[in-house]
DOTOR-707802 format. One record per residue: residue in three letters; x, y, z of N, C-alpha, C in turn. Coordinates in steps of 0.001 Angstrom, whole numbers. Layout:
DOTOR-707802
@code: ALA, n.east: X, n.north: Y, n.up: Z, ca.east: X, ca.north: Y, ca.up: Z, c.east: X, c.north: Y, c.up: Z
...
This chain:
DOTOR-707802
@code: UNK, n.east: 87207, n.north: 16778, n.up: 20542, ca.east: 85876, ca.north: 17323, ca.up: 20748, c.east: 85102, c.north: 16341, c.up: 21625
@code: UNK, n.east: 84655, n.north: 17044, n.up: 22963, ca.east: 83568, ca.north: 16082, ca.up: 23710, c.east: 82507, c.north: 16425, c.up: 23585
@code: UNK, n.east: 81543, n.north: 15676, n.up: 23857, ca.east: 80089, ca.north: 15686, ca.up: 23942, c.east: 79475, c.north: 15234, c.up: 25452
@code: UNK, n.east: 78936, n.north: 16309, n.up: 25770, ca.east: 78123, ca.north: 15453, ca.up: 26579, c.east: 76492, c.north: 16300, c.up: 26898
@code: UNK, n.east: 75519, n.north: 14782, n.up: 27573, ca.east: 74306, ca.north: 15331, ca.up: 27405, c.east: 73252, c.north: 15623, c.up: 28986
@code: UNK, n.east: 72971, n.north: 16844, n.up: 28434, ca.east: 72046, ca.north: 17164, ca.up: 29945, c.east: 70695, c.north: 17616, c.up: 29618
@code: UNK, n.east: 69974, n.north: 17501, n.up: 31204, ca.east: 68700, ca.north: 18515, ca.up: 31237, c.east: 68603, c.north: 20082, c.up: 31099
@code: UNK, n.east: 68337, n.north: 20605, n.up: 29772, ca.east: 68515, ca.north: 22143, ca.up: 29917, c.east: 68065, c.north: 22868, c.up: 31057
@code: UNK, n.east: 66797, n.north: 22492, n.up: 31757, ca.east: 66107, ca.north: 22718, ca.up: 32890, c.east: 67237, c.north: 23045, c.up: 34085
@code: UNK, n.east: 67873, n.north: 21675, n.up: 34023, ca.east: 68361, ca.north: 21599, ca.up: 35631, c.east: 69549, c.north: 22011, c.up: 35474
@code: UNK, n.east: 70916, n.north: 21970, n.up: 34017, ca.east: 72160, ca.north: 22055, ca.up: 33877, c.east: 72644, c.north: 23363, c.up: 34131
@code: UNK, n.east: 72096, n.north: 24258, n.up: 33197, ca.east: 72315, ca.north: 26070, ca.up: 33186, c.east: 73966, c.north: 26174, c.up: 32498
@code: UNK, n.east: 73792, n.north: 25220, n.up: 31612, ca.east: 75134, ca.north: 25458, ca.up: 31383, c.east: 75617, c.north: 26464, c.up: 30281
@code: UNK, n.east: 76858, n.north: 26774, n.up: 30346, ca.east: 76774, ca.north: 28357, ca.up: 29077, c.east: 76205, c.north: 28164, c.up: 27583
@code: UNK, n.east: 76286, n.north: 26726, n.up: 26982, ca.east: 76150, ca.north: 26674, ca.up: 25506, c.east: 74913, c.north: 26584, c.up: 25481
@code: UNK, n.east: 73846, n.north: 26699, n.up: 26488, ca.east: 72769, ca.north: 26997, ca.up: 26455, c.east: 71703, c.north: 28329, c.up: 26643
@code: UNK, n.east: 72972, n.north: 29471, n.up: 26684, ca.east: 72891, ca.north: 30443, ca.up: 27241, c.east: 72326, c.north: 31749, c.up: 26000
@code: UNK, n.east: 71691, n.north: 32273, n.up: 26524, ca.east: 71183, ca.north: 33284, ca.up: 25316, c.east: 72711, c.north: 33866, c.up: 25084
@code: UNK, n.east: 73312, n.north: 34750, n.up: 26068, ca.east: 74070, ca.north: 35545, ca.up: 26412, c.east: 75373, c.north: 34803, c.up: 25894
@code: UNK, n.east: 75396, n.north: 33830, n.up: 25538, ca.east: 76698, ca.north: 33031, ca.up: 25231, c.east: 76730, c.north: 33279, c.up: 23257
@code: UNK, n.east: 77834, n.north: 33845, n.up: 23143, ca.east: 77527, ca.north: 34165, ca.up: 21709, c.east: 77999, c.north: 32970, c.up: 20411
@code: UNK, n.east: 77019, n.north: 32282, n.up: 20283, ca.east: 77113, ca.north: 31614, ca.up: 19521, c.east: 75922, c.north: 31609, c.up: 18223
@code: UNK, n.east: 76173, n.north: 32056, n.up: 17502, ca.east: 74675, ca.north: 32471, ca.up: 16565, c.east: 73989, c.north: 31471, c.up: 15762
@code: UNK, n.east: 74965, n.north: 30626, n.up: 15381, ca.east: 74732, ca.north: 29583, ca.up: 14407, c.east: 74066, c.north: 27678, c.up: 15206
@code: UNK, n.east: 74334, n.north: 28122, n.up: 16710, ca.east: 74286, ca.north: 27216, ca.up: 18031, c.east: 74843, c.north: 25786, c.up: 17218
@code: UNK, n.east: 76231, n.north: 26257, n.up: 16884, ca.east: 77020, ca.north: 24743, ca.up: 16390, c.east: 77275, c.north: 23688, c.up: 17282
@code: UNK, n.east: 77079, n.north: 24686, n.up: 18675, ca.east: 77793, ca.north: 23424, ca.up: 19842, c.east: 76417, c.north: 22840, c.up: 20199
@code: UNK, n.east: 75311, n.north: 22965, n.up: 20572, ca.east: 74187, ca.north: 22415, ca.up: 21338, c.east: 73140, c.north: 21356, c.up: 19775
@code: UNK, n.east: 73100, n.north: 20583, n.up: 19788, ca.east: 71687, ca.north: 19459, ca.up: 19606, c.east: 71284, c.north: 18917, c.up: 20052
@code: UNK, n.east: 69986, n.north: 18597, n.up: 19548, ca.east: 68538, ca.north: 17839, ca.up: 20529, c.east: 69357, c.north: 16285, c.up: 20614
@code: UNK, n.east: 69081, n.north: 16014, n.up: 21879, ca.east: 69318, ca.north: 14426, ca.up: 22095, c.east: 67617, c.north: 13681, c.up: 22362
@code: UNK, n.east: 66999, n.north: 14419, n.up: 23324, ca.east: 65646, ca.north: 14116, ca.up: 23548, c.east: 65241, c.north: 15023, c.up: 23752
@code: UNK, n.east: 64593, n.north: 16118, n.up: 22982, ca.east: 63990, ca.north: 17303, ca.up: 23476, c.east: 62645, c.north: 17297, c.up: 24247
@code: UNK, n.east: 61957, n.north: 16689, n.up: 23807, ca.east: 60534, ca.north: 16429, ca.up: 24502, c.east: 60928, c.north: 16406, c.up: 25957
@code: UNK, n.east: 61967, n.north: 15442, n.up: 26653, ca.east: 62103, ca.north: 15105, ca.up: 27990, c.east: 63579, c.north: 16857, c.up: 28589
@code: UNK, n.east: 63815, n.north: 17743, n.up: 27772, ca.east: 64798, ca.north: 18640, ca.up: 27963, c.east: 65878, c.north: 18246, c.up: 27830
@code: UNK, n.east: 66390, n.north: 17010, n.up: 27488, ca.east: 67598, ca.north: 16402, ca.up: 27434, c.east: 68534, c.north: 16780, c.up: 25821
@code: UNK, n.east: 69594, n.north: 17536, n.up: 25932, ca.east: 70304, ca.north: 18124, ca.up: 24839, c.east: 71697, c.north: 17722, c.up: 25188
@code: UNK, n.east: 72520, n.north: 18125, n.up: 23801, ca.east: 73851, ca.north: 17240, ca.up: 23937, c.east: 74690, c.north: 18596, c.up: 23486
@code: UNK, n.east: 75536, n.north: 18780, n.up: 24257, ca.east: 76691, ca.north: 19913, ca.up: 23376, c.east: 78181, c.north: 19628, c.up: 23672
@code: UNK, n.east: 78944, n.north: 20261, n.up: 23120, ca.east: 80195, ca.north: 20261, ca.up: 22488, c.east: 80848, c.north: 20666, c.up: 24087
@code: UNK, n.east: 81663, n.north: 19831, n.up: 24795, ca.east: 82250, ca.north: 20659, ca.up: 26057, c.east: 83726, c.north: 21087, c.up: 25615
@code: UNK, n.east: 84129, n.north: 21525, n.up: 24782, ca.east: 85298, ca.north: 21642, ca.up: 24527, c.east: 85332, c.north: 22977, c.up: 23604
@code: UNK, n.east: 83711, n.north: 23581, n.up: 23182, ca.east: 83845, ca.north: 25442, ca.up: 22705, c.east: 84161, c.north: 26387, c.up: 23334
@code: UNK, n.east: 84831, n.north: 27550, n.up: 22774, ca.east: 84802, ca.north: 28727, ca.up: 23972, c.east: 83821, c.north: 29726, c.up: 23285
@code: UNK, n.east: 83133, n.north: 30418, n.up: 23498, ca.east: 82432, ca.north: 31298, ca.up: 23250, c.east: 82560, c.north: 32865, c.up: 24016
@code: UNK, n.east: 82231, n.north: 34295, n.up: 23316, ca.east: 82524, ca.north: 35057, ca.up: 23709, c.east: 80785, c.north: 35429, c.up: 24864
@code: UNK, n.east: 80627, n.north: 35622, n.up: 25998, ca.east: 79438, ca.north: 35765, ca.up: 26581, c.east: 79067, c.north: 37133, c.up: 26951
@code: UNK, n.east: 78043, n.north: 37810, n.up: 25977, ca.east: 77877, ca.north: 39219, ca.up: 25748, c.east: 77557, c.north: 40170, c.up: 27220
@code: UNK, n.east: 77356, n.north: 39671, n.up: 28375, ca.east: 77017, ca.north: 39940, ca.up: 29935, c.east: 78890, c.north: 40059, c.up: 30076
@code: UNK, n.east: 79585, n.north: 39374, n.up: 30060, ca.east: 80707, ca.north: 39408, ca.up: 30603, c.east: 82149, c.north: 39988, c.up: 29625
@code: UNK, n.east: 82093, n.north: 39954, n.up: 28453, ca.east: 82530, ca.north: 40365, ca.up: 27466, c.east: 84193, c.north: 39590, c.up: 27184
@code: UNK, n.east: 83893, n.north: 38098, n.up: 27831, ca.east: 85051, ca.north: 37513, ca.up: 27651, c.east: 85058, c.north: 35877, c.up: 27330
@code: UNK, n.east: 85641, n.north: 34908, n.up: 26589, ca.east: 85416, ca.north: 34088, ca.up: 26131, c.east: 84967, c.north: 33109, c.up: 27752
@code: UNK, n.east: 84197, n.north: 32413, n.up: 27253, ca.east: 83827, ca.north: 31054, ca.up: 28466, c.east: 83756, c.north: 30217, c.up: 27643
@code: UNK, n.east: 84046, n.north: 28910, n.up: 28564, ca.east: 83783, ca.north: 27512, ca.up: 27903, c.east: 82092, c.north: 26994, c.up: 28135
@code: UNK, n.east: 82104, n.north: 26399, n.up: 27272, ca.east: 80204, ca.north: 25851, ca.up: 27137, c.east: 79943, c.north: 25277, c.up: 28199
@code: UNK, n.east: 80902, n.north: 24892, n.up: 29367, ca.east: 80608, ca.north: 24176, ca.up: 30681, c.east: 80261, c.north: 25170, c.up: 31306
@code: UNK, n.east: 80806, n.north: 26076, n.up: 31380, ca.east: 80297, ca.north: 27423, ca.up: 32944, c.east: 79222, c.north: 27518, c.up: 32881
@code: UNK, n.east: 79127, n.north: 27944, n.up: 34550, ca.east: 77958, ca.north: 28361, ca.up: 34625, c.east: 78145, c.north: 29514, c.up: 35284
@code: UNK, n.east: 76900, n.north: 30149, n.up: 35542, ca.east: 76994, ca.north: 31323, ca.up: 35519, c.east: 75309, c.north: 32252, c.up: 36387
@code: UNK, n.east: 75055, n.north: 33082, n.up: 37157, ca.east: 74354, ca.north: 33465, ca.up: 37607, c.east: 73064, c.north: 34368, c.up: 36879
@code: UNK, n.east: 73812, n.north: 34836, n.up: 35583, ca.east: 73339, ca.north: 35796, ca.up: 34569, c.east: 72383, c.north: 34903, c.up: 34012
@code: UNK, n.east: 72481, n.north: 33832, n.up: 33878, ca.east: 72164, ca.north: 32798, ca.up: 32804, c.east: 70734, c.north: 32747, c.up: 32099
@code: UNK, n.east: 70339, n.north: 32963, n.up: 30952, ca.east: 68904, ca.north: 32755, ca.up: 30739, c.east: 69013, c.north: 31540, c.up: 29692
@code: UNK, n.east: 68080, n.north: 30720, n.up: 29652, ca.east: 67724, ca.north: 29853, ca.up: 28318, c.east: 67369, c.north: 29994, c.up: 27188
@code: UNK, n.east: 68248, n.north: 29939, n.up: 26085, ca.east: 68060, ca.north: 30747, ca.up: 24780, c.east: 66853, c.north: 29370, c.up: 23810
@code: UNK, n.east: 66589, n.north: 28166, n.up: 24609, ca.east: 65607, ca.north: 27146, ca.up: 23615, c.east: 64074, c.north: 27514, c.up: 24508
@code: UNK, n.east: 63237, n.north: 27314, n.up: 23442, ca.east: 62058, ca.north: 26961, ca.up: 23871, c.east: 61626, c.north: 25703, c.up: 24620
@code: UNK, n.east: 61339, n.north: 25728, n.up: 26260, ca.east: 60806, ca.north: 24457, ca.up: 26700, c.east: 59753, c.north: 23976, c.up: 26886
@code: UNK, n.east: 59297, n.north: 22696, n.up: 26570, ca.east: 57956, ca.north: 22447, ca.up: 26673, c.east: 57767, c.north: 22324, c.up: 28348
């Protein structure tokens, strides 16, 4: 299991993804939320309800919306 941590803002990456079906959001936690900086699991696959086929939490993707609240 890897971890690694980005700007939700600038990354767009899938485990941040509304559309990425993860309900329980086991892969994504706050590292520094105040500054957008979050840490997730790069090694989940998730099924992504736009595409209807598993992706890894790294893709990205054009569909993409942000499923956290940003300050």
């Amino acid at each position: 299991m890897g971890k690694a941590t980005v700007n939700v803002k600038s990354a767009k990456k899938c485990a941040f993804c509304k559309y990425w079906y993860d309900p329980t959001n086991s892969a994504i936690s706050p590292k520094f939320p105040k500054q957008n900086m979050w840490e997730y699991d790069n090694s989940i696959r998730c099924k992504c309800l736009q595409k209807n086929i598993d992706m890894p939490s790294t893709s990205l993707c054009a569909k993409y919306e942000c499923k956290l609240e940003l300050f």
